[in-house]
C-alpha positions, 0 to 999 in steps of 0.5 A, spaced: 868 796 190 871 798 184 866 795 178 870 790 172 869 795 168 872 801 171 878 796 174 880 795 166 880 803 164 884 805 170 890 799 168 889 801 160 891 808 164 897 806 167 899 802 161 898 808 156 902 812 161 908 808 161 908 807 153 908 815 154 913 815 158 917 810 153 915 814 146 917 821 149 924 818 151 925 816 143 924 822 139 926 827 145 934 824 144 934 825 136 933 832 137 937 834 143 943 830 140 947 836 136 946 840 144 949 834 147 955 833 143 957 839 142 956 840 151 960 833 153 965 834 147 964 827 143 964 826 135 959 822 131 962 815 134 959 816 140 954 820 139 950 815 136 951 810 141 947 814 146 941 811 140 943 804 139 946 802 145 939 804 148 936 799 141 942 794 143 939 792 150 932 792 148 933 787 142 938 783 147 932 783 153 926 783 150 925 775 150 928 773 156 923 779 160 918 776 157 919 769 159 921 771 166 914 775 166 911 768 165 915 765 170 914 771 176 909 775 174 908 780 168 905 786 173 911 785 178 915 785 172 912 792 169 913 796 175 921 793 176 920 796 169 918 804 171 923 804 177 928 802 173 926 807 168 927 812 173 933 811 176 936 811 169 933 817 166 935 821 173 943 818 172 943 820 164 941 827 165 946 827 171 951 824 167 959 828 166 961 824 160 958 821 154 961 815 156 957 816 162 951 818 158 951 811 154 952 807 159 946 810 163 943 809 157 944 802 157 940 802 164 935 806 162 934 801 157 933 796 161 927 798 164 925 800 157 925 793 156 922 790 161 915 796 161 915 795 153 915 788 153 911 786 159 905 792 158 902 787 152 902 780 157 898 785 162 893 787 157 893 780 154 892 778 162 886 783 164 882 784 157 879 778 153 881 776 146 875 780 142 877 787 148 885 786 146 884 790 139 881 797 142 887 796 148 892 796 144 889 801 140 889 806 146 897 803 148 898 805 141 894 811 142 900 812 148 905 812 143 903 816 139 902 822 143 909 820 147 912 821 141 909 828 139 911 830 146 918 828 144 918 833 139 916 839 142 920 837 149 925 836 146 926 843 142 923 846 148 927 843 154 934 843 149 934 851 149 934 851 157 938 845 160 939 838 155 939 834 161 932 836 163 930 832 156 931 825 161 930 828 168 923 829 165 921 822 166 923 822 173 916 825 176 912 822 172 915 815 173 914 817 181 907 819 180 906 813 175 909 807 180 905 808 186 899 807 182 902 802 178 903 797 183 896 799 186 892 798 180 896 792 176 895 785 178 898 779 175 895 773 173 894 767 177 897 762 172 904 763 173 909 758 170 914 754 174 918 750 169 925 752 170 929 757 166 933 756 161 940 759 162 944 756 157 938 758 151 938 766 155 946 766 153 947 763 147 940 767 144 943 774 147 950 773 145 946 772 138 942 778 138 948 782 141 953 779 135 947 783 130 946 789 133 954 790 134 954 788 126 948 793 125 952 799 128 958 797 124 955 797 117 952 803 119 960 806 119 964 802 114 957 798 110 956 792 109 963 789 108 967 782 109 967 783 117 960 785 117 958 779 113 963 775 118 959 778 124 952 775 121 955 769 120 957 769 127 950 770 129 948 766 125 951 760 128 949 762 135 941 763 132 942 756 130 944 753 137 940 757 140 935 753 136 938 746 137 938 747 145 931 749 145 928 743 140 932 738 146 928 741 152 921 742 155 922 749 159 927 754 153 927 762 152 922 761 146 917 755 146 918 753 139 911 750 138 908 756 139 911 758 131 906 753 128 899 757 129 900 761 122 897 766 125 902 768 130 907 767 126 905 771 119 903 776 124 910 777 127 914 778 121 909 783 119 911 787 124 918 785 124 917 787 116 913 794 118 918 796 123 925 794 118 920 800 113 918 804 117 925 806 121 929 806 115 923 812 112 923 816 118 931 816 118 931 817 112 926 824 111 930 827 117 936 827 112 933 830 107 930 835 111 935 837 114 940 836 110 937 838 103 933 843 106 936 846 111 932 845 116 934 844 124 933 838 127 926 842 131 923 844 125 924 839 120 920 834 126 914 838 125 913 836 119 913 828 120 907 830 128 901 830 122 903 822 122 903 822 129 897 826 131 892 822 126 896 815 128 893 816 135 886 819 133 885 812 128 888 807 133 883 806 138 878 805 132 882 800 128 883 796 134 876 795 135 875 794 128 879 788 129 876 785 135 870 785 131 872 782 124 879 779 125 886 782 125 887 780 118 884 786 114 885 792 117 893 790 118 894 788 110 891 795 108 894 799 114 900 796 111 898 798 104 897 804 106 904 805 108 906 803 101 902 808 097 905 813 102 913 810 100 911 811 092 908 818 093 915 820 096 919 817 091 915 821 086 913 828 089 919 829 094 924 832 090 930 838 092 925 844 092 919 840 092 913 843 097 914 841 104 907 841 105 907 834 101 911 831 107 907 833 112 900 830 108 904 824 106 904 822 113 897 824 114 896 816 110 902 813 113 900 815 120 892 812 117 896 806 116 900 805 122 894 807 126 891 801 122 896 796 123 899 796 130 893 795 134 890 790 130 897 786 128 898 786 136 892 782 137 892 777 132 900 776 136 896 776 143 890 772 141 894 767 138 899 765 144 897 760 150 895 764 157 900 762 159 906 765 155 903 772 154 910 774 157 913 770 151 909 771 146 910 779 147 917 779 147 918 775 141 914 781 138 918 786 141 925 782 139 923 781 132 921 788 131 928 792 135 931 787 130 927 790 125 929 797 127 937 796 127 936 793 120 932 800 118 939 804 120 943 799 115 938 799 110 937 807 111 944 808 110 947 803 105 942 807 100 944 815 103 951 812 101 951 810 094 950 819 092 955 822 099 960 819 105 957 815 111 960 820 115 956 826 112 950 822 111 950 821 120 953 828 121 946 831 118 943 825 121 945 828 128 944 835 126 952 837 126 952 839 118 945 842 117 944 845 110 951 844 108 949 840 101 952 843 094 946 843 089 949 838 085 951 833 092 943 835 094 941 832 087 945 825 087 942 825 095 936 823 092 938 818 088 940 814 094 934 817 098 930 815 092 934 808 093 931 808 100 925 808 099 924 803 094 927 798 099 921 800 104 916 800 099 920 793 097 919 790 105 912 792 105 910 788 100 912 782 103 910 785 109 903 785 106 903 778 103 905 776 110 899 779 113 894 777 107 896 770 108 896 769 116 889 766 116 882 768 118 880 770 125 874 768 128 873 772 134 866 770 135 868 763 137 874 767 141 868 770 144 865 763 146 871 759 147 872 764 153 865 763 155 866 756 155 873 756 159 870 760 164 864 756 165 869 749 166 873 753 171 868 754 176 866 747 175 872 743 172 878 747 175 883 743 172 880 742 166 879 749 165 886 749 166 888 745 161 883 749 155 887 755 158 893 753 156 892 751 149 894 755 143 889 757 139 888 754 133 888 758 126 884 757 121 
């Protein structure tokens, strides 16, 4: 008989495995892009789509696997997520054609959805409240790790065969699933309402019209067509609204947005995301471009971030559990900014690159400070029952964040050169082509950037000083108490299970 302790390890293990697996599929593709292009013959157009369709349908099905993760299970749902994974990363690096390649992306995609969103729920369900912040650490930890692997496995395996960059996924998702579906276990309340088809439409058409406007604008920027497509979107958003405050069973419940604490803490993330993204864009073009460096290289010099976020995670996580959300993501979130205003005022043309690599050591203290704890407080903050959508709100507004990044990354790079230079470099077909006087009017716009980030983190930072204050304590006792009713009270159990916690 495995021990309630041990049984715990063993799930953050497969959980870490799975994001792992996630991460190293993010920052492998950026560094394979040159190779693919130039081996399935595609220009800059399509290209980029093997990135953003990925993003895309993350973004669409983020909410509505969270929902569906309440309704039939969140384990189930995680290990539909792996499967996925796996037939769609064999596919991609079988693919003829970069239509074939996008289109298994879009595949692949989905399992990512279903694991990313659904691995919060499943922490959320076998650990308590004041255990959470130390499990999203090690999650974290993960992404961390995942993401340094992407790097060197990406330059490595580009060099031998670019398809091995996907078909890598394949034997560890097979060693990962069987233990997956043995260790994993879903919770027994489960939700039984019916599914809203209508809210999942309208909601999805939404976030489709702004993605699709997000793509656009990083091509031709934010014009009358962009403007129209938000509007759009918009629109949608609003009826999506309208129909989920006429029914008791919506995608999204909207009470759960009047706990101050969930809602303030995932716009803060939404916010972190749409400053982050836009940074690390935006610091591959000045690698690559203004200082020459192929895409392998200049991804060295960003590892000090990833390698410092995964050693501070798991500590910062446990701090949370201790004193509360609040703290350590604000001055996670500070820490970040400070980095921002150190690139504006050290990073120039021929400025030494080691000033890179040491501003990412502070950034990645903040991130490491900032993602565990701010998971919590989401997770802590929402009924039992709806872990699945609560995660999938989370999930949604950070990929929203994410295709707002690329927007934002790109209108600034464009005010000193064209769009279609500014991706090439990005994408690694122009690299080190920069005439000085270009590479000086370049950071202009690289500065320009960076000051939208720093811009974007304030509010972030407002948001999350003003979440309110945790009391993990009396989450401690709460729990105790709920159990207590439980066992004797069944249905009164239940119904203290269900509630949403309150802010104070």
């Amino acid at each position: 008989m495995v021990s309630k302790e041990t049984a715990k390890k063993e799930i953050l293990a497969v959980l870490i495995v799975g994001v792992l697996m996630s991460a190293i599929d993010t920052t492998i593709i950026i560094l394979a892009l040159p190779t693919i292009d130039a081996k399935l013959h595609a220009g800059i157009a399509l290209s980029i789509w093997t990135i953003m369709a990925y993003i895309l349908v993350i973004t669409v099905l983020s909410t509505q696997v969270g929902k569906l993760g309440d309704k039939f299970g969140r384990a189930k749902l995680y290990n539909y997520g792996i499967a996925i994974f796996i037939i769609g990363s064999a596919l991609c690096g079988l693919s003829p054609d970069m239509l074939a390649l996008i289109g298994f992306r879009a595949l692949q995609a989905v399992g990512g959805a279903l694991i990313g969103t659904s691995s919060a729920a499943v922490v959320s369900d076998n650990f308590e409240p004041h255990e959470r912040g130390k499990a999203f650490g090690f999650t974290a930890l993960g992404w961390n790790l995942g993401s340094i692997m992407g790097i060197f496995l990406g330059g490595l395996l580009t060099t031998i065969n670019w398809r091995l960059i996907f078909l890598i996924n394949v034997p560890i998702g097979i060693l990962l699933l069987p233990i997956s579906i043995k260790r994993l276990r879903d919770a027994k309340e489960k939700i039984k309402e019916r599914f809203d088809l209508l809210g999942s439409v309208l909601l999805g058409i939404a976030l489709f019209i702004l993605t699709i406007m997000a793509v656009y604008a990083i091509y031709s920027g934010f014009d009358a067509s962009s403007a129209i497509l938000l509007a759009f979107a918009l629109l949608f958003t609003a009826l999506f609204v309208i129909r989920e405050r006429r029914i008791s069973f919506g995608i999204i419940d909207l009470k759960i947005f009047k706990n101050r604490i969930f809602t303030f803490s995932v716009l803060s993330s939404m916010l972190q995301f749409t400053a982050s993204f836009a940074v690390l864009f935006v610091l591959i073009l000045y690698l690559q471009g203004v200082r020459g460096l192929n895409p392998f290289t200049a991804s060295l010099y960003l590892l000090p971030g990833y390698v410092i976020g995964a050693f501070v995670g798991p500590r910062m996580g446990k701090l949370s559990d201790k004193i509360g959300s609040r703290i350590p993501a604000t001055t996670g979130l500070f820490l970040i900014f400070v980095g921002y205003v150190l690139y504006i005022l050290l990073i120039a043309p021929s400025s030494p690159l080691y000033y890179i690599a040491l501003i990412t050591v502070l950034t990645g203290i903040g991130s490491g400070m900032f993602f565990p704890s701010n998971t919590s407080a989401v997770m802590a903050n929402a009924p039992r029952d709806k872990y699945g959508m609560a995660s999938g709100i989370n999930r949604t507004l950070g990929n929203v964040g994410m295709v707002l990044s690329f927007v934002i990354a790109l209108t600034a790079i464009s005010i000193s050169m064209p769009r279609t230079d500014a991706l090439s470099i990005f994408l690694g077909t122009r690299i080190g082509g920069l005439a000085p006087s270009v590479k000086l009017s370049f950071m202009a716009g690289l500065h320009a950037a960076f000051i939208a980030s720093g811009a974007m983190l304030i509010i972030g930072m407002f948001m999350s000083a003003s979440r309110g204050k945790e009391n993990r304590e009396q989450l401690r006792r709460e729990i105790g108490i709920e159990k207590e009713l439980e066992a004797e009270f069944p249905k009164a159990g239940k119904g203290l299970r269900n509630r949403t916690p309150k802010s104070n």
